[in-house]
C-alpha positions as CSV (number, residue, x, y, z in Angstrom):
1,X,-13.0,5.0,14.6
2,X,-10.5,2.2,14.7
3,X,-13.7,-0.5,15.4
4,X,-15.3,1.0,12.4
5,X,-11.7,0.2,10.3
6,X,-11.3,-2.6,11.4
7,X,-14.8,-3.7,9.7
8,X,-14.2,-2.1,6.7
9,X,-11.1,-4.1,6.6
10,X,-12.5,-7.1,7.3
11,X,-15.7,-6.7,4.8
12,X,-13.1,-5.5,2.0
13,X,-11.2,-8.4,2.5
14,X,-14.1,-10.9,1.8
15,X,-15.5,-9.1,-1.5
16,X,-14.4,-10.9,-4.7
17,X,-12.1,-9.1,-6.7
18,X,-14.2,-8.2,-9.6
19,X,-16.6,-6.2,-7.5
20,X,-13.9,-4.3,-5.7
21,X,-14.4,-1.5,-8.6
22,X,-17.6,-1.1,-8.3
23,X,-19.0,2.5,-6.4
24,X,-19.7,2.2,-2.9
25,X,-20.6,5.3,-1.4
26,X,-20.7,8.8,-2.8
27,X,-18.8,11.5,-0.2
28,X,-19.3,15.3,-1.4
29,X,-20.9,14.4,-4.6
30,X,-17.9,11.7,-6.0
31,X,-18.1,8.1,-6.4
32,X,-16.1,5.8,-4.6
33,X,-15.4,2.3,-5.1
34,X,-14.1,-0.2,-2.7
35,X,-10.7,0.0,-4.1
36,X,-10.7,3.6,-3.4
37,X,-12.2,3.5,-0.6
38,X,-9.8,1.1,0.9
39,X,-6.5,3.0,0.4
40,X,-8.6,6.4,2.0
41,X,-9.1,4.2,4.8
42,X,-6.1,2.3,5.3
43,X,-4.3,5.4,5.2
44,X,-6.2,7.5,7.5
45,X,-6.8,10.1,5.3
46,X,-9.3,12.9,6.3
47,X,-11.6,11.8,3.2
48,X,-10.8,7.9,4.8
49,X,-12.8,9.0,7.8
50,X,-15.2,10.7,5.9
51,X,-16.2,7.8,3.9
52,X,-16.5,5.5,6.7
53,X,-18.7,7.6,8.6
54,X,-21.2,7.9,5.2
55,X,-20.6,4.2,4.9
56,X,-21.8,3.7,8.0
57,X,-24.9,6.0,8.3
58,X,-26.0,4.3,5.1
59,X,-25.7,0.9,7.3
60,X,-22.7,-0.7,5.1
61,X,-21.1,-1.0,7.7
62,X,-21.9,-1.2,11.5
63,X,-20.2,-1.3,14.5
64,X,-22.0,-2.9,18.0
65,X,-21.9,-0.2,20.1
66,X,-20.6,-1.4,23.9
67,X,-23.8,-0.8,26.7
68,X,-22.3,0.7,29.8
């Protein structure tokens, strides 16, 4: 979870400001923007997690997964 934060983070930090309220991902049927969805995910809420597991099934966001 933390690899996956750690991207959001990362992407969030590189969108321009005046695109940060724009909607992002919808999480049982409500809109989230990247604003919102920042402080969810910063804060390790339960609908943080939530968010970035939508964000990354709809491949927002992607995480290299290690081959053992």
């Amino acid at each position: 979870m933390e690899d996956k934060k750690a991207k959001f983070l990362r992407i969030y930090a590189n969108i321009p400001e005046s695109l940060r309220g724009d909607i992002i991902v919808i999480v049982d049927e409500k809109t989230y923007t990247w604003n919102t969805a920042y402080f969810e995910i910063k804060n390790n809420t339960h609908l943080g997690k939530k968010i970035l597991k939508s964000l990354e099934e709809t491949n927002i966001i992607w995480v290299k997964k290690n081959k053992k």
